[in-house]
GUKOL-543929 format. One line per 2 residues: number of its first residue (from 1); for each residue x negated, y, z negated of C-alpha. Coordinates in Angstrom, 1 decimal. Last residue first. Layout:
N
NUM) X Y Z  ...
% end
This chain:
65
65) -82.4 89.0 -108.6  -85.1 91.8 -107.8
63) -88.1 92.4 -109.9  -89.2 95.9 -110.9
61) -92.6 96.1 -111.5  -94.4 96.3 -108.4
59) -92.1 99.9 -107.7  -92.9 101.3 -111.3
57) -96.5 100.2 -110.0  -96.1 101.7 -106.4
55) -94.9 105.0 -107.6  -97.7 105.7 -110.4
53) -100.2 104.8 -107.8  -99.5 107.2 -104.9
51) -100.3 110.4 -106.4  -103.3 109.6 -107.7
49) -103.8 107.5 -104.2  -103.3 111.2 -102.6
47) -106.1 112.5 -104.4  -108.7 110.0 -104.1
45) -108.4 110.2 -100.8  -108.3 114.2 -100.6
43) -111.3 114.0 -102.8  -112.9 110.9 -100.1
41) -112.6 113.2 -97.3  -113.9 115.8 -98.7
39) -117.1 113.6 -99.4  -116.5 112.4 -95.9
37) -117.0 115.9 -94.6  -113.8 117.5 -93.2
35) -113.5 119.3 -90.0  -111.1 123.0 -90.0
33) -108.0 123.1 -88.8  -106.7 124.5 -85.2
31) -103.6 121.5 -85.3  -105.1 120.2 -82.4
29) -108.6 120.5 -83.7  -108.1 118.8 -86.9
27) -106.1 115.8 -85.3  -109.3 113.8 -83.6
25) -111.6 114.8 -86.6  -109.1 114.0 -89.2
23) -108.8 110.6 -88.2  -112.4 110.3 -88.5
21) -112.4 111.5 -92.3  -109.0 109.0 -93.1
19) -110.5 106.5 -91.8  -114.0 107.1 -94.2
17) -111.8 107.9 -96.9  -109.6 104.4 -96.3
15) -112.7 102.7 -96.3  -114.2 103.8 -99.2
13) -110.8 103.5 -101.0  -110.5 99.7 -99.9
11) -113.8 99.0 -101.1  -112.8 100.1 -104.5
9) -109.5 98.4 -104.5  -110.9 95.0 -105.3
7) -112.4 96.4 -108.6  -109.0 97.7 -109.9
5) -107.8 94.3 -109.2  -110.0 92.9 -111.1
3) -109.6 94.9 -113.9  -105.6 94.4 -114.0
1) -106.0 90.4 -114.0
% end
């Protein structure tokens, strides 16, 4: 069940990097920050969904009664 799941989230991190990317083109400038690439994009993706994870499974796990 765990491997597919992982596979089902793949798209979703493509997608979310390439939000992500053109969200950051509309703030970017307003803020006087530099543009990110989509591979840059993806890194800071990646990166915040590292940080992310660990919470949201010890959160999935823990079952109210």
């Amino acid at each position: 069940m765990g491997y597919f799941r992982i596979l089902a989230a793949i798209p979703g991190f493509f997608i979310s990097a390439l939000i992500f990317m053109f969200m950051w083109r509309w703030i970017a400038p307003q803020l006087g920050l530099i543009y990110l690439n989509y591979a840059q994009s993806m890194l800071v993706t990646i990166t915040l969904w590292l940080a992310v994870a660990p919470i949201a499974a010890v959160g999935g796990r823990h079952h109210w009664h």
